[in-house]
C-alpha positions in Angstrom: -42.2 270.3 -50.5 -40.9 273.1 -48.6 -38.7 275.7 -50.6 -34.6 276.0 -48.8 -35.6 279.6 -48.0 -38.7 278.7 -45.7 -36.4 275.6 -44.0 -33.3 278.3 -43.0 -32.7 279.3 -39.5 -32.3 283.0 -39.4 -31.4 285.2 -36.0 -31.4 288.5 -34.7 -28.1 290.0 -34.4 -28.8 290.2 -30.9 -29.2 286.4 -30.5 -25.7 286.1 -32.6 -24.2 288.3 -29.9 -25.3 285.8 -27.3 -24.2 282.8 -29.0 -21.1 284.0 -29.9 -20.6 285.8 -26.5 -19.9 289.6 -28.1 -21.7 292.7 -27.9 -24.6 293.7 -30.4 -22.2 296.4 -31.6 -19.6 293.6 -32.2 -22.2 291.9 -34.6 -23.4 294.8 -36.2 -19.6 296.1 -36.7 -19.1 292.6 -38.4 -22.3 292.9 -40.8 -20.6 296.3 -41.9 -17.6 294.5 -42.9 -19.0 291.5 -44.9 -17.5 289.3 -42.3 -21.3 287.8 -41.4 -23.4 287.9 -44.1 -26.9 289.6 -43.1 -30.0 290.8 -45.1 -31.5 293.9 -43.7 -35.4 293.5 -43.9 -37.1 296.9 -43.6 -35.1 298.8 -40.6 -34.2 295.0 -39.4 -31.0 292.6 -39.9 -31.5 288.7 -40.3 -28.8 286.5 -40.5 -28.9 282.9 -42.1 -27.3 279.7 -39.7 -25.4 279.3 -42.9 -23.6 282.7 -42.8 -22.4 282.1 -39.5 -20.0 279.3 -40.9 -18.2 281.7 -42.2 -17.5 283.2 -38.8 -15.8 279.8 -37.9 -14.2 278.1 -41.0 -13.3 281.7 -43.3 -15.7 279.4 -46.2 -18.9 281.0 -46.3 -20.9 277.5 -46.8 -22.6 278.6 -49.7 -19.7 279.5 -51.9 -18.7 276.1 -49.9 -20.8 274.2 -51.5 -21.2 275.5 -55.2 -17.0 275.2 -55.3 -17.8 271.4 -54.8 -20.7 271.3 -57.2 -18.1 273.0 -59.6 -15.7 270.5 -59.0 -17.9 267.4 -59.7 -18.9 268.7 -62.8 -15.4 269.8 -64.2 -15.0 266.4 -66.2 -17.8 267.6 -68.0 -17.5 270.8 -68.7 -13.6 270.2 -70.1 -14.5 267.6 -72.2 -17.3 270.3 -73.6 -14.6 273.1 -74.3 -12.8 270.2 -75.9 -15.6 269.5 -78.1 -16.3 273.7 -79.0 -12.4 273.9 -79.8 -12.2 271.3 -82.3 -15.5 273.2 -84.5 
């Protein structure tokens, strides 16, 4: 079974620019401000498909996704603290 890091998409920020119709300074200016999340590699950037939900929903999907894991398991962990409080 492939690992989730060798199944993510990555781009360039120049093939962000063209799908999002901006200028490679536009992307670039964005990675500088946090608002799309990119890893440089060596003198390079990459950008996960993921990060680019961010761009469109404000929710970076990760941090998306762990709030609903975090969520589901909320019973749980209440009912723990409950448990340590009464010791």
């Amino acid at each position: 079974m492939l690992s989730p890091i060798v199944n993510t998409k990555v781009y360039t920020p120049e093939q962000v620019a063209e799908m999002l119709q901006l200028s490679k300074n536009t992307i670039y200016e964005l990675i500088g401000r946090g608002e799309i999340i990119a890893k440089k590699l060596g003198k390079v950037y990459r950008i996960p498909a993921t990060s680019l939900s961010f761009v469109f929903t404000g929710l970076d999907y990760d941090l998306s996704l762990a709030e609903r894991e975090d969520k589901k398991n909320l019973p749980l962990i209440q009912k723990e603290l409950k448990k340590a409080l009464k010791l």
